[in-house]
Structure formats: structure tokens, C-alpha cells
C-alpha positions as CSV (number, residue, x, y, z in Angstrom):
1,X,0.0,0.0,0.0
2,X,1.3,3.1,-0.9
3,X,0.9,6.5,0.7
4,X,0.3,9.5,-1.0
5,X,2.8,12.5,-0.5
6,X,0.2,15.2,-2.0
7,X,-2.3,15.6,1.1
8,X,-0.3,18.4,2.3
9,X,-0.8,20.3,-1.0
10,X,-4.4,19.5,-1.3
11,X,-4.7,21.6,1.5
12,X,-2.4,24.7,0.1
13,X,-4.4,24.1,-2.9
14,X,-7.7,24.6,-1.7
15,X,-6.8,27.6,0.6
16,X,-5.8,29.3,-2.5
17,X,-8.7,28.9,-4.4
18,X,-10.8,29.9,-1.3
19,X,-8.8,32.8,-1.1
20,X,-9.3,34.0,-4.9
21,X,-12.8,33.1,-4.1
22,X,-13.3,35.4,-1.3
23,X,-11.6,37.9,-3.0
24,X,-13.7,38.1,-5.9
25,X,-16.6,38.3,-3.7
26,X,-14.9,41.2,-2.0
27,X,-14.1,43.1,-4.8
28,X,-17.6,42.5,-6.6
29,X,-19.3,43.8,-3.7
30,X,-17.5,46.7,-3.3
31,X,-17.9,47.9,-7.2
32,X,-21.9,47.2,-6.2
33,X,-21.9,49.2,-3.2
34,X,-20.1,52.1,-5.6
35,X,-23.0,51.5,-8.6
36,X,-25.7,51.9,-5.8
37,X,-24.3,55.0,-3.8
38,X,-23.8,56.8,-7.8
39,X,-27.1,55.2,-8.7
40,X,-29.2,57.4,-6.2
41,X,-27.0,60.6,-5.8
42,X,-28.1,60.5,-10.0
43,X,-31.7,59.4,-8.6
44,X,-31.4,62.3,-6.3
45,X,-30.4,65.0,-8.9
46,X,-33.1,63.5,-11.4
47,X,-35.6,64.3,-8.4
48,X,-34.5,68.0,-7.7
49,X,-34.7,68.7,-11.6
50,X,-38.2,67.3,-11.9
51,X,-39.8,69.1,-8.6
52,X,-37.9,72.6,-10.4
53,X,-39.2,71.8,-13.7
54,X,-43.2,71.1,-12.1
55,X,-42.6,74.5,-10.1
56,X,-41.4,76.6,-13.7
57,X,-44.7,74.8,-15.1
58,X,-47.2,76.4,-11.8
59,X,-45.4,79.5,-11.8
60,X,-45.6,82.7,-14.1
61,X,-42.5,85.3,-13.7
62,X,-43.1,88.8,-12.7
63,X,-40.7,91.5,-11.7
64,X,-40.2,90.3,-7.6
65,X,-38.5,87.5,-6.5
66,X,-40.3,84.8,-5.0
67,X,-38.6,82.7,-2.8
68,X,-40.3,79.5,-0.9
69,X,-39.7,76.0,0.2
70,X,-41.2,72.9,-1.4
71,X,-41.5,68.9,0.6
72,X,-41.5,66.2,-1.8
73,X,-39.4,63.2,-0.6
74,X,-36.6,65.8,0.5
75,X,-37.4,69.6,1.8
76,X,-36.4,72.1,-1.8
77,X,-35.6,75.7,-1.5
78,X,-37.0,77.1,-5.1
79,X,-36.4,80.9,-5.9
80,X,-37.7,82.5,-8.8
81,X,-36.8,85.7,-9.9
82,X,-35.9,88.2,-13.1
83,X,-33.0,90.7,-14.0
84,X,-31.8,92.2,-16.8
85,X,-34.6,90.6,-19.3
86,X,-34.0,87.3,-17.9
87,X,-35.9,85.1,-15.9
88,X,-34.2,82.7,-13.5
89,X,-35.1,79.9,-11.4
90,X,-33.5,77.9,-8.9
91,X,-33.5,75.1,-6.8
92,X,-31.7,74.0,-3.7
93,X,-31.6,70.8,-1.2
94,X,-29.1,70.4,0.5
95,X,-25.4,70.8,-0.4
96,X,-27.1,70.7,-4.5
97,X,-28.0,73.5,-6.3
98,X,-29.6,73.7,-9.7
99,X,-30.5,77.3,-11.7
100,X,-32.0,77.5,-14.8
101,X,-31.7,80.8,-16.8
102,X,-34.5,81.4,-19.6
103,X,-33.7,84.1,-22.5
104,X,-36.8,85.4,-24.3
């Protein structure tokens, strides 16, 4: 009967594929965790643009500034206002800010 001289590299062997294994989890969910925190700060500027462009569509421009706040899922600051033969809005949550400038 003979005995095998590989058991001690079936051991190495399999510690190293474990290893790659857990590594390749590691790294996939750390790109996933990055995809989902982009994914709703773009989610986030897609909501701000939408509540300013449903306030331009409420709201007709005059000569004084209007300035007031707005609670959808987050709390927006939305100023309207005109100079110099242009009417502005804008919109603010947070550290974001968004302005839109319309030329007649």
C-alpha cells in the first residue's frame, strides 16, 4: 500500500482557491456598493430637476422675487426671480444647487 505524498498540497491548494474566491466576492461587492451610492445621488439630482421643472410649469414670472420651500421626498428651497430681461429659477436641497436661466 502506498501512501500519497500530496495531502499536504491538497490543503495549500484549496486555501488558495478559497482565497481568490473570497476575494472576488470582495471586490464585486464593493464595485456594487459604488454602482448603488452613484445610482441614487443621480436618482437624487433627477428628483431635484423634476420638482424645479413642475414648479417653472405652476409658476408665471413677474418683476419680484419669489422665494419659498417645497416637501416632496426631500425639503427644496425654489427661488424664482428676473434681471436684466431674464428670468431665473432655482432650486436647492441640501449641499445641491440647480439654476436655470430662460432668455426670451
Amino acid at each position: 500500500m502506498k501512501k500519497s505524498l500530496n495531502s499536504g498540497y491538497i490543503l495549500a491548494e484549496s486555501l488558495m482557491g478559497f482565497g481568490v474566491l473570497a476575494t472576488c466576492i470582495l471586490l464585486f461587492l464593493v464595485m456594487q456598493a459604488a454602482v448603488l451610492a452613484q445610482s441614487a445621488a443621480l436618482q437624487e439630482k433627477a428628483q431635484m430637476m423634476r420638482v424645479l421643472y413642475e414648479q417653472v410649469q405652476n409658476h408665471s414670472f413677474d418683476s419680484s422675487a419669489i422665494t419659498y420651500t417645497t416637501q416632496r421626498q426631500a425639503v427644496y428651497q425654489v427661488r424664482f426671480w428676473q434681471a436684466a430681461q431674464h428670468q431665473q429659477a432655482r432650486i436647492q436641497s441640501g449641499e445641491q444647487l440647480w439654476e436655470i436661466l430662460y432668455e426670451e
